[in-house]
C-alpha positions as CSV (number, residue, x, y, z in Angstrom):
1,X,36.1,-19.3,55.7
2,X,32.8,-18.0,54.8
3,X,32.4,-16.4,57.6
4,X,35.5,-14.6,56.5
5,X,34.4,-13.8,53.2
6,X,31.2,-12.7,53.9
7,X,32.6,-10.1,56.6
8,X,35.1,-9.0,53.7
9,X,32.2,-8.2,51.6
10,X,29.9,-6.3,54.4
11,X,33.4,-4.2,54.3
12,X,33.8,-3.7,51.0
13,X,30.3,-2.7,50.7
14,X,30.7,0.1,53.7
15,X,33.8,1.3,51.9
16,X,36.4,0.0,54.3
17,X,38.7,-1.6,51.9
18,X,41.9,-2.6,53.5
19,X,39.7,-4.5,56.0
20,X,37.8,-6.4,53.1
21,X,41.4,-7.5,51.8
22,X,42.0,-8.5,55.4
23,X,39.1,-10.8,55.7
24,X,40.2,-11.5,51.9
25,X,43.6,-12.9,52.8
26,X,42.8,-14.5,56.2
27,X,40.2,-16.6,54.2
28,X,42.8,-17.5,51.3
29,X,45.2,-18.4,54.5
30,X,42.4,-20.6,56.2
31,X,41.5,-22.5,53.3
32,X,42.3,-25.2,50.7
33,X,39.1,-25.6,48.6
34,X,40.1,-24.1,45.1
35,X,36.2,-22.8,45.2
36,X,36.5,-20.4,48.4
37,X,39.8,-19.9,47.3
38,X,38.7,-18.6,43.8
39,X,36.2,-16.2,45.0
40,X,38.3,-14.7,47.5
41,X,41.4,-13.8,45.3
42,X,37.8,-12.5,42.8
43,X,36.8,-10.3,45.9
44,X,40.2,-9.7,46.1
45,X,40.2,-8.3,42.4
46,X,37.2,-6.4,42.7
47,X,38.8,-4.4,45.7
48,X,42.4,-3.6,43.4
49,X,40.1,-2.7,40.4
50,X,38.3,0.0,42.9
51,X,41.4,0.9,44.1
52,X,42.7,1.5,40.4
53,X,45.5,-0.9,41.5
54,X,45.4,-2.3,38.2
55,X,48.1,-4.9,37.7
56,X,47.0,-6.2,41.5
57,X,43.7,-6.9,40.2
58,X,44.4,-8.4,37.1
59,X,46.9,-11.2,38.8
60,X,44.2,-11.9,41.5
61,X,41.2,-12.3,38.9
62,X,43.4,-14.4,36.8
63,X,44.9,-16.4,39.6
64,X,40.8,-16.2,40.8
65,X,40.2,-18.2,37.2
66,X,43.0,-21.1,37.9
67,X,41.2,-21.8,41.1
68,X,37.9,-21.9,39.7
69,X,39.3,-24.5,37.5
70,X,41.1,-26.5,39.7
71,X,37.2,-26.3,41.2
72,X,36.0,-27.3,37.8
73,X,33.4,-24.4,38.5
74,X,31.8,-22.8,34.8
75,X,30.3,-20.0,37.5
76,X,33.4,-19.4,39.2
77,X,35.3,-19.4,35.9
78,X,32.9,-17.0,34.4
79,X,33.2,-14.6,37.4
80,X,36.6,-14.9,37.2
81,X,36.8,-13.5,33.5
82,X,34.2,-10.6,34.6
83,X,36.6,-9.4,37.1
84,X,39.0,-9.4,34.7
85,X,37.5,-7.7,32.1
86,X,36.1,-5.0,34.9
87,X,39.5,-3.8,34.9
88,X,40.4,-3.5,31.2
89,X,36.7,-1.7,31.2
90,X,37.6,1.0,33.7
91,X,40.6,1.9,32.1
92,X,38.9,2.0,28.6
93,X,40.5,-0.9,26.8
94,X,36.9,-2.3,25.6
95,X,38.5,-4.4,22.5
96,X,40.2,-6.5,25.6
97,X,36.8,-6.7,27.4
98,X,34.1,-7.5,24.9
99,X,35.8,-11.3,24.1
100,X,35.8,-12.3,28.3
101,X,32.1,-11.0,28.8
102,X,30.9,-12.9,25.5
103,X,33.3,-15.7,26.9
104,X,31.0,-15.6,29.7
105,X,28.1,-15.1,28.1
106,X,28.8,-18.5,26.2
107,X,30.0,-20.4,29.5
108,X,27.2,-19.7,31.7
109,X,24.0,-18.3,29.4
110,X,21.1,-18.5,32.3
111,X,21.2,-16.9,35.5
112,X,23.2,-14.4,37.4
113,X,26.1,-14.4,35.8
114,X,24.6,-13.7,32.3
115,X,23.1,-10.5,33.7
116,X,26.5,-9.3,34.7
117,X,27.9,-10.3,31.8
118,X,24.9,-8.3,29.3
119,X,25.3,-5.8,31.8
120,X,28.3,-4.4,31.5
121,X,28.5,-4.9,27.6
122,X,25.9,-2.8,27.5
123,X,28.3,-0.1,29.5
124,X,30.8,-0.4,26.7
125,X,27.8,-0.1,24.5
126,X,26.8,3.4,26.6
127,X,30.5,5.0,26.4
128,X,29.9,3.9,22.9
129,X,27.3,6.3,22.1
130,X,25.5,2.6,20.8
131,X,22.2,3.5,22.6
132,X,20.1,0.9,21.1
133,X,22.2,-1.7,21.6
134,X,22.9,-0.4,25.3
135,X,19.3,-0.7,25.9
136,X,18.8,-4.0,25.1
137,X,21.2,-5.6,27.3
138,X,20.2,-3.7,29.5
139,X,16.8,-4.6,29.7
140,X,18.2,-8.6,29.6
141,X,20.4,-8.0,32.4
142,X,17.9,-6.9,34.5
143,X,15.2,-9.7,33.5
144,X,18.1,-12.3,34.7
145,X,18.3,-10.2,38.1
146,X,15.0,-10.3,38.4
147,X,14.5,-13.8,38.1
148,X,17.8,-14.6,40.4
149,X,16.2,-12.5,43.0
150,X,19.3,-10.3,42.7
151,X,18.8,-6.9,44.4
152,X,21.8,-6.0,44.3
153,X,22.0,-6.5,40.6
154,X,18.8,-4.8,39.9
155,X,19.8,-1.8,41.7
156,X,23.0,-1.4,39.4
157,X,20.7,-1.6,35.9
158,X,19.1,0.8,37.4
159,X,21.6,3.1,38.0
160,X,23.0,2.0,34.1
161,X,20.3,2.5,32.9
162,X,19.1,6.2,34.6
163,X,22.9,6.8,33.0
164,X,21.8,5.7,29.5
165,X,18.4,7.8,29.6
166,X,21.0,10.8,30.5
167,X,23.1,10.4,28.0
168,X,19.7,10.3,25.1
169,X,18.6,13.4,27.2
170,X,16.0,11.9,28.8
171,X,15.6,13.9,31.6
172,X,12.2,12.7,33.5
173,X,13.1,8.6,33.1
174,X,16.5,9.5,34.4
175,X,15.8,11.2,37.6
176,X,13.2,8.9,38.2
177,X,15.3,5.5,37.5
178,X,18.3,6.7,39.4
179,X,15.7,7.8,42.8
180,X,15.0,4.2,42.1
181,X,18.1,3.4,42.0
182,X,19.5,5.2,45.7
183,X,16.8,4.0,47.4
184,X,17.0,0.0,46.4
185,X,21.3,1.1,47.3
186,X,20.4,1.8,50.7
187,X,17.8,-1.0,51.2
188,X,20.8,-3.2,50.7
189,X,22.9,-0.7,52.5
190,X,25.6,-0.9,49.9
191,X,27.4,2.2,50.3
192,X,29.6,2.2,47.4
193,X,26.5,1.6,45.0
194,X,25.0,4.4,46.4
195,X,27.2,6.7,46.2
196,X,27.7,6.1,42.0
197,X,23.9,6.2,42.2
198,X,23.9,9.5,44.2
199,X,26.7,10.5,41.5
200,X,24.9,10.2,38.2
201,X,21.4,11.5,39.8
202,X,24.1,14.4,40.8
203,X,24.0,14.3,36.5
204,X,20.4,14.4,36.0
205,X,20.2,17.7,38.2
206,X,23.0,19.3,37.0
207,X,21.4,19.1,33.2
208,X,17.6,20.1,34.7
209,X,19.6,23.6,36.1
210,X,19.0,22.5,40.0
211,X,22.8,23.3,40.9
212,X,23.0,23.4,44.9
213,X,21.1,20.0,44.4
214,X,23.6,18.5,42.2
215,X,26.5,20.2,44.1
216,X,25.2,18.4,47.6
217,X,24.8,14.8,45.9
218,X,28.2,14.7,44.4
219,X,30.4,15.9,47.1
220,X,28.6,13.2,49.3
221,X,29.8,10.6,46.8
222,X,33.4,11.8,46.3
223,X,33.4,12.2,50.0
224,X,32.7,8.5,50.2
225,X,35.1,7.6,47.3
226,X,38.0,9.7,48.9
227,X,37.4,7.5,52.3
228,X,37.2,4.4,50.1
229,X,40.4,5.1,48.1
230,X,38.7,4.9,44.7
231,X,40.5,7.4,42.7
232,X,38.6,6.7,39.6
233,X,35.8,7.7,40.9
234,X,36.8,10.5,42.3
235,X,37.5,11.7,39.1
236,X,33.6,11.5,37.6
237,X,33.2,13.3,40.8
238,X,35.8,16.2,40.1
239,X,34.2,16.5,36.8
240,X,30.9,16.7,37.3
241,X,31.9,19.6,40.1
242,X,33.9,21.3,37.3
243,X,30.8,20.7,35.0
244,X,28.5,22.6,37.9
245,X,31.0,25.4,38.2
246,X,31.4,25.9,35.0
247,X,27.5,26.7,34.6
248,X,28.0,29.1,37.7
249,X,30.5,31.0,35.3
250,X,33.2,29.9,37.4
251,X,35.8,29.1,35.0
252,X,39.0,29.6,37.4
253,X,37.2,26.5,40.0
254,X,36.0,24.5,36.6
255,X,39.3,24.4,35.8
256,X,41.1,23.4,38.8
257,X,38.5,20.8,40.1
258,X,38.9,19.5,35.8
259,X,42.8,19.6,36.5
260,X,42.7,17.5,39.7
261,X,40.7,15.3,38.1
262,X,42.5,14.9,34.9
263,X,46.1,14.4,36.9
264,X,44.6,11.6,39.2
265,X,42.8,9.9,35.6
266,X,46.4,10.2,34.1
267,X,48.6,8.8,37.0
268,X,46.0,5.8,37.4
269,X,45.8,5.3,33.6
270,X,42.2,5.7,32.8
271,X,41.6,6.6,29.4
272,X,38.2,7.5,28.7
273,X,38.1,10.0,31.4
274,X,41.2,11.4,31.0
275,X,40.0,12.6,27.3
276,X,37.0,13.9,28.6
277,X,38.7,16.0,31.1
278,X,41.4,17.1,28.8
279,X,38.3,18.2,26.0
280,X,36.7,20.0,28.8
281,X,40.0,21.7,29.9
282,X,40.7,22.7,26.3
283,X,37.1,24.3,25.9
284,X,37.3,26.5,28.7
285,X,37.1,30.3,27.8
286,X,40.0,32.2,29.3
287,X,40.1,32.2,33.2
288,X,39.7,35.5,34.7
289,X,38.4,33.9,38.3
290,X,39.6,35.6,41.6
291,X,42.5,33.7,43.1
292,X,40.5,33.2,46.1
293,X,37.8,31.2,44.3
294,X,36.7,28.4,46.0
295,X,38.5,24.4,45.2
296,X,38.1,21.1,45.8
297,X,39.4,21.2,49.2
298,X,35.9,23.0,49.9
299,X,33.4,21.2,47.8
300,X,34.3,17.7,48.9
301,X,32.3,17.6,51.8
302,X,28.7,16.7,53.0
């Protein structure tokens, strides 16, 4: 059974998501300990969520928080509500988030789990445009990694909080904290984590002017998230492409990669970047771009 579950990760990790679920469900078949049971239907949830399979991974986590339960488990229960509460975050309902991660946050203080918890508050906190606040549980979240000898938790502060420099326009600290973030990715060779890293340093070059940088490190992310079926990803990726050709004074290509992007946000129901998409749609001067421009099809590649 862990066996199974650990092969599901290593998977999950490389991208390959049906055969994650695979080793998933053969572990919730070859089990009855409501523990391993719990965090399989959890990995389980964490797979629909990247998926933007929505409903799928709600009914897992929450089915994931009955086991842990039945395993009267505060840690499983607590990571049960976080993978919950991942899914109302990616689809921008924050008001339905913030209660499970401070739920967490109460159930399980110390550790681990209370730097996931601080860390993705301080996510909501980012989209928020509440810096400050961002910052701080931030900074907490990675002090609990730290002393839980969690890599792979450190490596996502990281990458949150070269995002938050970003987004105050701190240029230097974010390039800098998101190199620190790719390379801790690949010493734990988790693929997926790398390619958000490689996404938002993709950011960082596109706002310092270095455009066939930025071009490079985002198609090798949305070529990864293509592969990996993560559609909401793929849309951060079509929009940063649209953000690069737009500063190429490309507007027919800005608009098309901004249009792909904004049709897979609305079909998978993600809010937050639906609006930005739409607001960057809406702000484009008139398109008097060749036909024969160049499109997605053409950037989305290595």
């Amino acid at each position: 059974m862990r066996e199974m579950l650990d092969d599901g990760l290593r998977c999950e990790k490389a991208g390959m998501t049906e055969r994650a679920l695979e080793h998933y469900q053969s572990a919730l078949e070859h089990s009855h300990d409501p523990a391993l049971i719990s965090e399989a239907l959890r990995r389980q949830a964490h797979v629909y969520r990247n998926r933007c399979d929505w409903d799928l991974a709600i009914v897992a986590a929450q089915d994931s928080a009955r086991a842990a339960e039945s395993a009267r488990s505060a840690e499983l229960l607590a990571e049960a509500w976080n993978a919950e509460a991942a899914v109302y975050q990616s689809r921008g309902d924050f008001e339905t988030a913030i209660p499970l991660y401070e739920l967490m946050l109460v159930t399980v203080p110390v550790g681990r789990i209370r730097g996931v918890a601080l860390q993705n508050l301080a996510g909501i906190y980012g989209t928020q445009a509440r810096f400050g606040e961002a910052a701080h549980c931030f900074e907490d979240a990675y002090a609990a990694f730290e002393a839980a000898e969690d890599r792979w938790g450190m490596a996502h502060v990281l990458n949150n909080l070269g995002c938050l420099a970003l987004d105050r326009g701190e240029l230097g600290r974010a390039e800098a904290t998101l190199q620190r973030a790719t390379d801790l990715a690949r010493e734990i060779q988790d693929l997926d984590l790398l390619a958000i890293a490689r996404l938002n340093y993709a950011e960082a070059l596109l706002a310092r002017g270095e455009l066939p940088k930025a071009e490079i490190e985002v198609s090798g992310s949305l070529g990864h998230f293509v592969v990996a079926g993560n559609e909401f990803r793929r849309t951060e990726c079509l929009r940063v492409l649209g953000d690069i050709a737009l500063q190429q004074e490309q507007t027919g290509p800005a608009r098309r990669f901004y249009q792909s992007g904004l049709d897979i946000a609305a079909a998978i129901g993600a809010r937050v970047i639906s609006e930005q998409l739409a607001a960057r749609i809406a702000g484009l001067p008139p398109d008097d771009t060749p036909e024969d421009s160049p499109g997605e099809g053409q950037s989305a590649v290595d």
